[in-house]
Each structure stands twice: as C-alpha cells, then as structure tokens.
TORMAR-369195 format. One line per 4 residues: for each residue x, y, z of N, C-alpha, C, CB. Coordinates in steps of 0.2 Angstrom, whole numbers. Glycine has a CB too. Example, Ala and Ser with C-alpha at 12.3 -4.5 7.8 and 13.67 -1.06 7.14 Angstrom:
BEGIN
66:-28:39:62:-22:39:66:-16:39:57:-22:45  64:-11:35:68:-5:36:64:0:39:70:-3:29
//
This chain:
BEGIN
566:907:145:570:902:147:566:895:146:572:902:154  558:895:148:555:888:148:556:887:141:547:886:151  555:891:135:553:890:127:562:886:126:550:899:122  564:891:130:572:885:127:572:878:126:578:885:133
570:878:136:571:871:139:567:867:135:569:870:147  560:870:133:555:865:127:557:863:124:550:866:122  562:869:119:566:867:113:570:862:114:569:871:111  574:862:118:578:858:121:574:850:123:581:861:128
571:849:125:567:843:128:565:841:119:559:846:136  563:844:116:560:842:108:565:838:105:559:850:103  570:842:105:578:840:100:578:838:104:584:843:96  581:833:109:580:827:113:579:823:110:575:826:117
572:823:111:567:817:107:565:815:103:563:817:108  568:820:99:569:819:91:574:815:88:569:825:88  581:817:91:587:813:93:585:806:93:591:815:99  583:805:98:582:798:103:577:794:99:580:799:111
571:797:97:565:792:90:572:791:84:555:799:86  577:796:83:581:794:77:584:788:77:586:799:75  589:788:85:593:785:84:590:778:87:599:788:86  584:779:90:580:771:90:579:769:84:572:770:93
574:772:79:573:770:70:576:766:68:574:773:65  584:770:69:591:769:60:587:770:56:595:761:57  587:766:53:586:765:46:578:763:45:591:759:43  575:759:49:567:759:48:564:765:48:563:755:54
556:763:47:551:769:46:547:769:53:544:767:38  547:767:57:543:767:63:542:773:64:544:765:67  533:773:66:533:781:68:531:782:75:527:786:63  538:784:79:539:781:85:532:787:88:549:782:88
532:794:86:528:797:90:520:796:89:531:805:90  518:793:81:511:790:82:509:784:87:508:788:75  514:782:87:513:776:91:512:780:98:519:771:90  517:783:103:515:788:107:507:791:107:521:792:105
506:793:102:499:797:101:494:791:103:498:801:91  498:787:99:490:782:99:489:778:108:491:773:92  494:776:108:495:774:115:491:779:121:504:774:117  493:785:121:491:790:124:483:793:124:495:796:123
480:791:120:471:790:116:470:782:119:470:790:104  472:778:118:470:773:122:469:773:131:475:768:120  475:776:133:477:778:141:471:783:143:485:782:142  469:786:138:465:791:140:459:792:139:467:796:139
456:784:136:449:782:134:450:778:140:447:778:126  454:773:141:452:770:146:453:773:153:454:763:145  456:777:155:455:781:160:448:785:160:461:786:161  446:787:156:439:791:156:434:787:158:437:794:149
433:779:155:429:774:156:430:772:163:430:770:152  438:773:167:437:771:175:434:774:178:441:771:178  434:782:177:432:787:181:424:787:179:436:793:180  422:786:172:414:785:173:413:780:178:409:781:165
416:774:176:413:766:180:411:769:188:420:758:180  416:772:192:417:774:199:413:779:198:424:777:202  412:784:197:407:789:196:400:785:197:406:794:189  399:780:192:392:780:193:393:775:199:387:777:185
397:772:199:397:765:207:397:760:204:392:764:213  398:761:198:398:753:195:405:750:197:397:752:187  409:754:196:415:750:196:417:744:200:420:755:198  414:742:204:414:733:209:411:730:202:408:732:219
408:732:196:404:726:194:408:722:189:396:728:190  416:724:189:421:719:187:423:714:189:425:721:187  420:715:195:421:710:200:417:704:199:418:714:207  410:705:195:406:698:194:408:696:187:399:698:195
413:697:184:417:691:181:419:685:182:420:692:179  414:682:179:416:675:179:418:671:174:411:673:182  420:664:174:425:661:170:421:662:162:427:653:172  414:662:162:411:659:157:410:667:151:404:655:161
412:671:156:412:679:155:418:677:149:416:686:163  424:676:154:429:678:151:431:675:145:433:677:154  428:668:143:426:665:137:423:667:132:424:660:138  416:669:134:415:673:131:419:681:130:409:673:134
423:683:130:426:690:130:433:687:128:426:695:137  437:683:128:441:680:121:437:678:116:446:673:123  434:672:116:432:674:108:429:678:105:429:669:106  425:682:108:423:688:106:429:693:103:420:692:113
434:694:108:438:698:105:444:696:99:441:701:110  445:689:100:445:685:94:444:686:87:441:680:96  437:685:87:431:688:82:432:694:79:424:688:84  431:701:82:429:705:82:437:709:80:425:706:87
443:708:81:449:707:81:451:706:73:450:702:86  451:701:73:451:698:67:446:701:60:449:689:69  439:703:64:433:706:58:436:714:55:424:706:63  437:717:62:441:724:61:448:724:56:444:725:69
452:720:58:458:719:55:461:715:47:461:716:60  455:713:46:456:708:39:450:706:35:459:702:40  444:707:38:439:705:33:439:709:28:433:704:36  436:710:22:433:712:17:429:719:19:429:707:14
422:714:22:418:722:23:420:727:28:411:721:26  424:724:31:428:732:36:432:736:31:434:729:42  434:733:26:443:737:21:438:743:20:448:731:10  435:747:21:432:755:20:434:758:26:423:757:19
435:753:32:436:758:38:445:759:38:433:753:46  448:754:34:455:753:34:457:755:26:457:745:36  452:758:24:457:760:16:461:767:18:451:763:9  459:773:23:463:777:24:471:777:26:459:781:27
471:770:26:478:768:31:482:765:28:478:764:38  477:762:23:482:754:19:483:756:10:475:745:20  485:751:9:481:748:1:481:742:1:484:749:-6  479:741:-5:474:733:-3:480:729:-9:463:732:-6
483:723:-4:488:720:-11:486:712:-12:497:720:-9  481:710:-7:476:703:-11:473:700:-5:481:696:-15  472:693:-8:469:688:-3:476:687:2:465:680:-7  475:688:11:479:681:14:478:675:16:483:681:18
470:674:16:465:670:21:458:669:16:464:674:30  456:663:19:449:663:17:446:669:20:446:657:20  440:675:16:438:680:19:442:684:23:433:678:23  449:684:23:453:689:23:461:694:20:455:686:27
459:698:21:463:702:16:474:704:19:457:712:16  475:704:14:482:707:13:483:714:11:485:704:7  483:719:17:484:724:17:490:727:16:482:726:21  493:733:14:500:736:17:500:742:21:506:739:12
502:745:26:500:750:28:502:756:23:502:750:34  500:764:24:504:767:22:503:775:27:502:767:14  506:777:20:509:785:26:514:786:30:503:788:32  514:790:34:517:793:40:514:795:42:523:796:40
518:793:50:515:798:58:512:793:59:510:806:59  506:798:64:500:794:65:496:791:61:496:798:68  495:793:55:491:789:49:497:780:47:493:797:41  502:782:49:505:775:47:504:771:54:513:775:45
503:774:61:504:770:67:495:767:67:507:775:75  489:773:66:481:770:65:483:764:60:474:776:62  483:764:56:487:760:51:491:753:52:492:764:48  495:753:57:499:746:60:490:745:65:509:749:66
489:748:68:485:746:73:478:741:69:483:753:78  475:747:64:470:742:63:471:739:59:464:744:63  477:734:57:478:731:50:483:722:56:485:738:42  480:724:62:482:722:64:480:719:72:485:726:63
475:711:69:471:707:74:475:708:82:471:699:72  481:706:83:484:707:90:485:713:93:489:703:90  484:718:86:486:725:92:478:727:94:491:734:87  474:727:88:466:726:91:462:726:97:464:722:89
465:719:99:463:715:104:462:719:109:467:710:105  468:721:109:468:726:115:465:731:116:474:728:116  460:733:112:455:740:112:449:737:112:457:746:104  450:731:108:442:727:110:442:723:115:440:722:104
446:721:118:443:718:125:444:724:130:448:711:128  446:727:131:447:734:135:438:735:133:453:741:130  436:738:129:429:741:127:423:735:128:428:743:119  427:728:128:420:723:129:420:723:137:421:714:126
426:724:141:425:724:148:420:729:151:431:727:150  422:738:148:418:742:150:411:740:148:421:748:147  410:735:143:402:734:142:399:731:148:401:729:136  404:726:147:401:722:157:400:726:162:409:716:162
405:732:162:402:737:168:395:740:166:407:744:170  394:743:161:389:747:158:383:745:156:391:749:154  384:740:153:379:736:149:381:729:149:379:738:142  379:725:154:381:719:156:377:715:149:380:717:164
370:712:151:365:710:148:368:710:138:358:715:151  367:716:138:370:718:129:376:715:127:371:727:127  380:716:130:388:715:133:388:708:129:389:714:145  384:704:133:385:694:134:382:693:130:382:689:141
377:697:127:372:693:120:377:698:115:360:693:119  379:701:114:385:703:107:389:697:110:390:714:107  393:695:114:398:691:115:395:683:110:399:692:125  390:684:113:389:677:111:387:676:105:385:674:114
386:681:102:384:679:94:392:681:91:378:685:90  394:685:93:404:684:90:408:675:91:411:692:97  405:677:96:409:670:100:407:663:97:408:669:110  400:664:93:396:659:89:400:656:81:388:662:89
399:664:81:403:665:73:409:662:74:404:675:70  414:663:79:421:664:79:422:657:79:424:668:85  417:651:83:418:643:81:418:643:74:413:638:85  410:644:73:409:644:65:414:642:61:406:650:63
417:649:62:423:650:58:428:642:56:427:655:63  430:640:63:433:638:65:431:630:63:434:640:69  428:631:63:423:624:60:423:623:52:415:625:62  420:627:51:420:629:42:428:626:39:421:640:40
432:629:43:440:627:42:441:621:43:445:631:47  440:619:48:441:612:50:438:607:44:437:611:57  431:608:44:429:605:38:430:605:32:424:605:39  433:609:30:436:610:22:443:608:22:436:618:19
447:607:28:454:602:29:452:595:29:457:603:37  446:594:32:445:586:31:442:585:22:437:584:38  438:589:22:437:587:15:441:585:10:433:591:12  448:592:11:454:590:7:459:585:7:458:594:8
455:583:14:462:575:16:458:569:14:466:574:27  451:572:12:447:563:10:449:563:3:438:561:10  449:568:0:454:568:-6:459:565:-10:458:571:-5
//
C-alpha cells in the first residue's frame, strides 16, 4: 500500500510541475533539488557554527562588515556569473552567444533538469548572491580575519570596477 500511495504522491506532482509550466521549460524539480542543497549546506554550516560555539560570533557584525559583505558579494556574484575566466566553470550549463558587458559574457543556458536549473543559477549574478553571501557569512563565523581581508580586496576590485565605468562615460561625454 505505501509504494501505491508513493506512486500516487509522484503523479501528483508531476501533474502540478505540468500544469504550473504550460508551455515553458522550467525545470520545476532542479530547482527543488537545488534549493534543497542550498538548505542543507547551510543547515550543516549552523550546526558546525553551534557545535563549535561559535555561533554568537554573528553577533559581532557590524555595519562596516556588512559593507564589506555586499560589495563582496557584489563582486564575486557578478565574477562567478559573467566574467570570461569563470565561462569553464559555466560551460557545462551554458553556451557562449557573445559579449553583454565590458569583461562580461552572454550566456544561454542549456539542458534539462537539474543541469538547466545549476545553469539558471550560475549564469545568474542575483541568484548567486545568495550562495555567496550565505558562505561569506559562515566565513565571519569561521574565519573572521581571512573572511574581511578576501572581502576587502573583492570590495576594492568591485569600486575599481565601477570607476573604470565611470571614467570611460566621462571620457565619452568630453567627446
């Protein structure tokens, strides 16, 4: 009787990802998968933090942290999701269809399942974010000191950037 009720609960859900879709390609259950690898990294990382007793050292976040850990994840977000030298970590997901940005690439995702949802995720600065500031947090528990000097060299680059940009808008408007 339970193998029924599986069966039953399965074609469910199979139903219900169909008739969410329609007509799109969304791969409702990688996304599920991936979500559930995220939940269960960062639950693993809570229960280290408590184990060891660190877990209060979230607590000494302060503002200058948290600047540092936006633009960091900013950076690192953005480096993951579109630069050039990362497209090896993202060729098993994508193909490459050009430039969209200075030092950034035009991906498409590809496949199905889970291969198409790793694929939305790391071709994809804002879904990123969220796996990298998650992991820079745990750094502050773990490794504070390392933590804040990686932070501050992303967060350095990440004006840089920004600057670079800025100044090549001005140059185009003395133009």
């Amino acid at each position: 009787m339970a193998d029924n009720t599986t069966g039953e609960i399965k074609e469910t859900l199979h139903q219900e990802a169909e008739a969410y879709r329609g007509d799109s390609d969304q791969p409702l259950f990688g996304y599920a998968a991936t979500v559930s690898v995220y939940t269960a990294l960062a639950g693993a990382g809570l229960l280290a933090a408590r184990r060891s007793r660190r877990g209060g050292a979230a607590a000494n976040v302060g503002p200058w942290d948290l600047v540092l850990m936006a633009l960091t994840t900013h950076k690192l977000s953005r480096l993951v999701a579109k630069d050039p030298v990362t497209s090896p970590l993202r060729a098993f997901f994508t193909r490459f269809k050009g430039v969209s940005a200075p030092s950034e690439l035009a991906e498409e995702v590809r496949g199905q399942g889970g291969r198409r949802a790793v694929g939305e995720l790391v071709t994809c600065p804002f879904c990123t974010a969220q796996w990298i500031a998650t992991a820079y947090a745990f750094g502050l528990v773990f490794a504070p000191n390392a933590t804040r000097g990686a932070g501050a060299v992303f967060s350095s680059v990440a004006v840089s950037d920004w600057l670079q940009l800025a100044y090549v808008r001005l140059q185009k408007a003395q133009e």
